[in-house]
N, C-alpha and C positions, 0 to 999 in steps of 0.2 A: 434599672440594670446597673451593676454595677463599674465601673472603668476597666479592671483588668481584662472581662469579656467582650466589653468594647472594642480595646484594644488587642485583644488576639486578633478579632474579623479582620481590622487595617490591619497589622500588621504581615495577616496571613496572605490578604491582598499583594502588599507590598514584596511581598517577600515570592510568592507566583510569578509577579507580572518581573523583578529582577530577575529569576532566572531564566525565562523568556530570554531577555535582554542582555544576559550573561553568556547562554547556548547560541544565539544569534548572530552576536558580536566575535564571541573566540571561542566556539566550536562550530561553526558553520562549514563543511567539508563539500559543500556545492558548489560549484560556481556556474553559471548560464554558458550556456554554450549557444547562443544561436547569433550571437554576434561576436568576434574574432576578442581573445581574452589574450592577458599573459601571458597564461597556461598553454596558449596554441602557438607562442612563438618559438618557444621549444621543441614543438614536433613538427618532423617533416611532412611536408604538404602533399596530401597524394597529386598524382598526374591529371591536370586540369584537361577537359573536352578535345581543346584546341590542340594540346601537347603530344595526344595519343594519335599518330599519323591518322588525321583524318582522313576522311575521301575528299578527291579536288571538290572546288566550292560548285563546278558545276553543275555534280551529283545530290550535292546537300539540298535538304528538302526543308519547304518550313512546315506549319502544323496544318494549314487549311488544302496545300500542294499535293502532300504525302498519299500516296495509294498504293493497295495489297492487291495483287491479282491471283488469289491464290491455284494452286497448280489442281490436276484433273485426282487426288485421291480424293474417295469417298468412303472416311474410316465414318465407323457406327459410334455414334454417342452412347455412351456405357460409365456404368457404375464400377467400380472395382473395390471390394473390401479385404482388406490384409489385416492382422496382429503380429505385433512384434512381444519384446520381453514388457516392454515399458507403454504403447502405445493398441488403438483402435482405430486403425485407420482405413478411412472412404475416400477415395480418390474417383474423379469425375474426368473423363478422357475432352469434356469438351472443354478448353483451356488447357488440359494436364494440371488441375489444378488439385489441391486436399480441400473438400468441404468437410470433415467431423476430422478432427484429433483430439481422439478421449483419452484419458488419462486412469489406465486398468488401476493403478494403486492408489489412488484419490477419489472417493465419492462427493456426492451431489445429490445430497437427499440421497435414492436407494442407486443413482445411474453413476457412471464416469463422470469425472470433470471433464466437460467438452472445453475446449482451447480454442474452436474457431465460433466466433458466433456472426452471422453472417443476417440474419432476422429475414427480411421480406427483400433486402439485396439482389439473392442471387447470386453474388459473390462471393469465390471461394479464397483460398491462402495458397500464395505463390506463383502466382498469374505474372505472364511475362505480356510488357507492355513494347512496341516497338515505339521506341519513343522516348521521354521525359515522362515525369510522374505524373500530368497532368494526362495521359494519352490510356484509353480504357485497354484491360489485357485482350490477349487474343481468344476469344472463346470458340474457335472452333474447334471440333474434332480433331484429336489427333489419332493415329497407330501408336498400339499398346503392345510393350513385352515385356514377360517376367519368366524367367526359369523356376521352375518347382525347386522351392527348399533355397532360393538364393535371396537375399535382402534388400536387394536393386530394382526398382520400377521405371521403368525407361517410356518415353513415350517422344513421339519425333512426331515432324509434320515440314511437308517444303515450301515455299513461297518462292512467289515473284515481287519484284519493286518498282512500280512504273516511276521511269527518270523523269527527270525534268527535261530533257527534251520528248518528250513522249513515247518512247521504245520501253518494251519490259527489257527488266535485267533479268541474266539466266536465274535459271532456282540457285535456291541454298537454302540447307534446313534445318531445321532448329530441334535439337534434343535437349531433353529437361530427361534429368535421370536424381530419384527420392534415394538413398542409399543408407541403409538404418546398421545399427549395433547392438548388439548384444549387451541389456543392463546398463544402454545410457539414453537420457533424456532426451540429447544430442543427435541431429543427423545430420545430413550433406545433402545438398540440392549442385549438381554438376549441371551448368547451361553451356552447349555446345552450337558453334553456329559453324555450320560446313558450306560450303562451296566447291564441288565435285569440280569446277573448270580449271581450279588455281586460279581464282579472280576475289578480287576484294570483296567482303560481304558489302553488299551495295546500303547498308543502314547505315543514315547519316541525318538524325532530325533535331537539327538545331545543338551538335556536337553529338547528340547521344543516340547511342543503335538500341539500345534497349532498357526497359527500368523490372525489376522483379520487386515484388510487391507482396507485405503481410496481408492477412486477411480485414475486413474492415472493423471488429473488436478482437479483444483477446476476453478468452475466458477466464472464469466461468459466468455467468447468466447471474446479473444484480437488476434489482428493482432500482437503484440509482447510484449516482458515484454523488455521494454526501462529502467526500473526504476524508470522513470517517472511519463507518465501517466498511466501504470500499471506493475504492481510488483509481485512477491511471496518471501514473509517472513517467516522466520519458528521461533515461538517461545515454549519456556514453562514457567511454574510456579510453583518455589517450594517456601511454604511456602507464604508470599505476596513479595515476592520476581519475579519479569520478566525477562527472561534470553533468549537472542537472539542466536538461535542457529546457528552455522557456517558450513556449508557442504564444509567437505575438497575434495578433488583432484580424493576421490574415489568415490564421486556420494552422500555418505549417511552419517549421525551422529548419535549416539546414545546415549541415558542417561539409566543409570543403576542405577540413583539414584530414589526415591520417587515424584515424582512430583503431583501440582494438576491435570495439562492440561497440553496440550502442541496444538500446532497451526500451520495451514497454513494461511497467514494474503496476501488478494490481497489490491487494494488502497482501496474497499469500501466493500466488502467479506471477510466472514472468515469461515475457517472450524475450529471448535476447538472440541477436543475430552477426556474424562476425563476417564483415564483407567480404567479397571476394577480392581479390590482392587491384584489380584494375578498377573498382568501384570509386567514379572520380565524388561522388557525394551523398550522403544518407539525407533523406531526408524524412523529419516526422511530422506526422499530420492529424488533427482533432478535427477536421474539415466534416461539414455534413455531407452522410453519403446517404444517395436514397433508397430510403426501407430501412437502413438503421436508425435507432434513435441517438447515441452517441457515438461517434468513432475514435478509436485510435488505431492509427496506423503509421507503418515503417518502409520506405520506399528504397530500394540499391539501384543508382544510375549509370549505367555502364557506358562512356564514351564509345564515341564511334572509331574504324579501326581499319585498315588496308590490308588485314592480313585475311588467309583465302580461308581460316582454320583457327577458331577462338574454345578456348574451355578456360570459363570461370568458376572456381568452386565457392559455396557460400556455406556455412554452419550455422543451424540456429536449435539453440537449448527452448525445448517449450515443457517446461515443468514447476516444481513447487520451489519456492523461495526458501533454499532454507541451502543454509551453512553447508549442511554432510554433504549436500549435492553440488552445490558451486564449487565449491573448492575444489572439488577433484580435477580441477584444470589449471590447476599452479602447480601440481607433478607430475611429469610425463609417466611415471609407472603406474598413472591412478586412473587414466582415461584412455579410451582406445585411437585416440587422433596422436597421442603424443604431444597436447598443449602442455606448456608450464608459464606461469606467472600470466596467467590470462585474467587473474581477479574477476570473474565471475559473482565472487563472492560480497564483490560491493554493490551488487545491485541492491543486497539486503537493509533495509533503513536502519538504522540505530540510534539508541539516545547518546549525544556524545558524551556528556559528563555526568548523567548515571547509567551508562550503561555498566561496568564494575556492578552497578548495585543490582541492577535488575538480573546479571549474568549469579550472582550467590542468590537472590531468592528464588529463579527458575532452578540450579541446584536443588534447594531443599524442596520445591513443587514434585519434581521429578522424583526426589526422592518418596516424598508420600506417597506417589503416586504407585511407587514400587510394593510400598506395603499395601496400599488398595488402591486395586487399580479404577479409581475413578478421578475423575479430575476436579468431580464436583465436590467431593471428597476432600480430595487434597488443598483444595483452595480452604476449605472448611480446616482443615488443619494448620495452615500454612496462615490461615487469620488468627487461632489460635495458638501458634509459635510465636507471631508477632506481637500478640497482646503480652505474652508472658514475658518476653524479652522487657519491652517497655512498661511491667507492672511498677517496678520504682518511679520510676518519672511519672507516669499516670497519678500514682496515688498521691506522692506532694502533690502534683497539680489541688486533686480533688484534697487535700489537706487545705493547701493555699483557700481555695475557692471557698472551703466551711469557716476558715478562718474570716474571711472573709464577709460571708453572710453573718455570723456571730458579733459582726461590729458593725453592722447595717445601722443598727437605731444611734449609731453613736457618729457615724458619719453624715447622718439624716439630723441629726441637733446640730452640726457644724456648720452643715450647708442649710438651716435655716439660719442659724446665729450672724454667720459672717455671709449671706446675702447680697450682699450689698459693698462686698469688701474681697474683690479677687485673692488678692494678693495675700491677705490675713489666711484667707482661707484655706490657701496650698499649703501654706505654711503652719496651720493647726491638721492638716490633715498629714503633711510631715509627718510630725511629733506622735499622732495618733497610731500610725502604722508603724514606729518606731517603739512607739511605749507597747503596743501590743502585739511584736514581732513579726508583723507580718508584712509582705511580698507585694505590693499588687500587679508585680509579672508574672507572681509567680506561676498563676493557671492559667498562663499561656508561652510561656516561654519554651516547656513539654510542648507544648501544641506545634510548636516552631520547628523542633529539634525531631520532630517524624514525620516533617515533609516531603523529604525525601523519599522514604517510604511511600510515601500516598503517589508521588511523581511515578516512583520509580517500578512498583506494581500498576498504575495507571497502562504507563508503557508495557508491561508483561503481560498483563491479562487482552487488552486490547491487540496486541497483535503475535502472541504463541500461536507458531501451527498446531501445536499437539493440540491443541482446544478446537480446532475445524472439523465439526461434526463428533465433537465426544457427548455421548449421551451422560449426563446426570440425573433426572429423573423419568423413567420413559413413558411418553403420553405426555410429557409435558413442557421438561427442559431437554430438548432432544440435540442440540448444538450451542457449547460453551462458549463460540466465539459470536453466535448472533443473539439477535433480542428474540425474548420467547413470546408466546401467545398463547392464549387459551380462547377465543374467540376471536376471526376473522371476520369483519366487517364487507367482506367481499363488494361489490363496486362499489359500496358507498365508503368515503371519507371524510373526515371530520374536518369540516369547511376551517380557515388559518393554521389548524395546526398541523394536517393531513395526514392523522393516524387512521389506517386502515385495519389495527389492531389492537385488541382490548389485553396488556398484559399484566399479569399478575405481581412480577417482581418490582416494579416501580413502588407500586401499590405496597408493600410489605417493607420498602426499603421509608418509602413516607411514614409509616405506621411504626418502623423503630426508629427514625429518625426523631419523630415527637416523642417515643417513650424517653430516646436519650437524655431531651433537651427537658424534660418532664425533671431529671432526677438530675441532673447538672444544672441546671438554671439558679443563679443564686434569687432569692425574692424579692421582688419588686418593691422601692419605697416611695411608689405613685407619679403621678405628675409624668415630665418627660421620660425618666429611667421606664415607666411602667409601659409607653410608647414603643422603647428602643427593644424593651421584654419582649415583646409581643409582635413587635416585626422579625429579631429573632429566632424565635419559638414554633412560631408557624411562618413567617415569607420565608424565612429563607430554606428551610425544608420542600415547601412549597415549590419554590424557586427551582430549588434540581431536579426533584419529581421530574421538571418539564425537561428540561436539560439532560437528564439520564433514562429517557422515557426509551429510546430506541438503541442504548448504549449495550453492547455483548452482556449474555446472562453472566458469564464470569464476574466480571467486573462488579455486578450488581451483587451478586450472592457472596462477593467480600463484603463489598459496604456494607450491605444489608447485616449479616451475621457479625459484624464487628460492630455495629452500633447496638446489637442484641449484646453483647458481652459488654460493651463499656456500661450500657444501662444495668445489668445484672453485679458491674465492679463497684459501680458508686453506690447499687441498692447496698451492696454487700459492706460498704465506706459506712454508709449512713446509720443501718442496724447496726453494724458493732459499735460506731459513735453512743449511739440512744441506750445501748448496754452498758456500756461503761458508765454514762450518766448515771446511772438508776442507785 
């Protein structure tokens, strides 16, 4: 093998694993929020437990003390199912809780994106806990009202408090009211606690009267969070400020500082939630819950309070991640609450220093996509936009690299000649590639100079909504943004590497991958070069096969049809060479 292909693989190494280290070090726009930052001495602190007129310490309960007696209604456990513009929703009277929020303008295979996924739980989305996060919601029945044709679901229920000296406390009851809008993602969940005597709500468990709580996943329904092709993130916002929360070792983190929102972010979902103005702390939680298999969740703890008559309002956005939608709450004329400069819109990830780049090629994607509308299409075009852009540098490369092979047997007599003599030997190889014009960076130095490109489509293809469920071939590549299949393995899986699926595009992306390396490979002059050929030629092809085996059909069906064209450029390099020869 020759050295300038040697040296592309290092240097392409080197040149990956810097911009890692380049993005990491000074584009990093995260910082941890679960232990007190820089970033929080700047914002004001919300009102800690103690500071919210608690109840005398008499009253206060701890978590083994605490008991419900609740009062003599007996409302029916019931189903309730509403649609709004944006939403499908089933509401459950026992909690007043939402078990299904589908998502009418985003599918899932042929159904809505469901948002609450709850599995063998039991548990629904927005259960109010008396108590700390730690304290399970109320599940009884409540009394339900709705007015025909009004977008408010109310549902109430009264309680008693048995005190610490052991006397109940009079009722006081708790309304939870769902309040939807017209064309927004967005609703309001209003928590009201009344006290008909004028007496302090008697909730007082360990500073806090009550915590309201997400559901135990967010949607939609994954086979696993790899990190890859789907994730759970947990952010907040204080200030215009984005801070990536870290869950340490115990399951959960929390901020006691002021924020705007705070977030569960999947690859193309997000639930975000904007406290209610008294909420003394958010806390987020991966903790296992039983009958889920993984969780996240987002807890709002509401101190305890002396007053006879409480309403907290809380907003939470539960839809698709994506720019047109976030944004619309940085202008008051754009949403129906009247937010501005809420940045929503950072829940979105981005590459920090190519995003520029990936923002002009999803342009031109979009664009093809206009003239056909397919995306499987447009990728297909938008690889061949980019070959053509780069046809000059490509072909010195493969000039370089012919040049190259053509002084094989002449650099093979130096490196037997001078054997035995380093130093002569760079130095007659000098002269050589001096006397014969040629490069030996040259057919990789191109290779260097369209990394970014590879970076910066990497990031586009892997994570564009438009590609969630766009059909490219039907029967076969039915969703751009996941891995395809043509045979499922149903329960059985392939012991170490646990494909459950036999697909086709890896497969194809291997088999141009070797035609490429078939008509670029300069020829071997034995010995170790014949070694380095050959690992190469086949490991390293081999090697991604395994690595891009579960990677989005997008992503593959560039590869794939770009390494079909570079092998049809240099075919086309080589025939017009052996013409000209003749």
């Amino acid at each position: 093998m020759d050295k300038n292909t040697f040296l592309a693989i290092i240097l392409s190494v080197i040149v990956i694993s810097a911009g890692f280290v380049i993005q990491t070090t000074f584009f990093m726009e995260d910082v941890p929020v679960a232990e007190a930052s820089a970033a929080d001495e700047s914002v004001s602190e919300l009102p800690e437990a103690q500071t919210s007129s608690p109840v005398t310490t008499e009253t206060a309960q701890s978590a083994d003390q605490i008991e419900f007696d609740l009062d003599d209604e007996d409302y029916v456990a019931q189903t309730i199912e509403a649609e709004t513009d944006k939403f499908l929703v089933t509401f459950n009277t026992e909690g007043a809780v939402i078990t299904s929020l589908k998502l009418k303008e985003h599918l899932d295979g042929d159904e809505p994106v469901e948002m609450i996924i709850s599995e063998e739980s039991g548990l629904g989305a927005f259960g109010i806990s008396f108590g700390d996060s730690t304290a399970p919601y109320q599940s009884e029945s409540f009394g339900y009202e709705h007015e025909s044709g009004s977008n408010e679901f109310k549902f109430y229920r009264n309680y008693r408090v048995r005190q610490s000296d052991g006397s109940m406390s009079e009722p006081f009851q708790l309304v939870k009211s769902y309040i939807f809008f017209p064309d927004e993602y967005m609703f309001e969940i209003r928590v009201s606690l009344i006290n008909s005597e004028n007496l302090a709500v008697p909730l007082n468990y360990n500073g806090a009267a009550y915590t309201l709580s997400t559901a135990p996943q967010i949607g939609p329904g994954f086979e696993k969070l790899d990190g890859r092709n789907e994730f759970r993130r947990y952010y907040s916002l204080a200030g215009d400020k984005r801070s990536e929360v870290k869950i340490r070792g115990n399951g959960t983190s929390e901020s006691t500082t002021r924020i705007k929102w705070s977030a569960i972010v999947g690859k193309y979902f997000t639930v975000i939630g904007i406290p209610g103005s008294d909420t003394s702390k958010v806390v987020w939680s991966n903790e296992i819950t039983n009958g889920v298999n993984e969780s996240s969740r987002m807890f709002y703890v509401r101190p305890s309070t002396r007053s006879a008559r409480v309403e907290d309002v809380y907003r939470f956005y539960v839809g698709p991640k994506l720019n047109r939608e976030l944004g619309k709450y940085n202008t008051t004329t754009t949403n129906a609450f009247g937010f501005s400069d809420m940045y929503l819109d950072k829940a979105v990830d981005s590459s920090s220093w190519l995003g520029w780049l990936e923002w002009i090629l999803r342009m031109f994607l979009q664009l093809f996509y206009k003239l056909i509308p397919n995306y499987g299409v447009a990728i297909i075009l938008l690889t061949v936009l980019i070959k053509v852009i780069f046809w000059p540098i490509t072909h010195k490369s493969y000039e370089s690299t012919g040049k190259m092979q053509s002084i094989q047997p002449k650099i093979k007599a130096l490196q037997d000649k001078y054997k035995n003599d380093p130093n002569k030997l760079n130095k007659e190889m000098a002269g050589l590639y001096k006397e014969e014009g040629v490069n030996p960076m040259g057919g990789c130095l191109p290779l260097l100079i369209q990394m970014p490109i590879f970076f910066a489509l990497y990031g586009l293809l892997n994570k564009y909504f438009d590609l969630r469920g766009a059909e490219f071939i039907a029967g076969w590549i039915t969703d751009l943004s996941a891995p395809e299949s043509i045979w499922n393995f149903g329960d059985f899986t392939l012991p170490l590497l646990g494909w459950n699926d036999l697909r086709l595009l890896p497969i194809l992306y291997l088999g141009t991958q070797l035609l490429m390396s078939k008509f670029t490979q300069a020829p071997s002059t034995g010995g170790q070069s014949a070694m380095q050929t050959k690992m190469l030629t086949l490991g390293m092809p081999i090697m991604f096969f395994f690595i891009l085996y579960d990677m989005p059909s997008g992503l593959l069906i560039y590869w794939t049809f770009s390494n079909l064209l570079t092998a049809v450029q240099q075919g086309y390099i080589s025939y017009k060479k052996k013409k000209e020869a003749q």
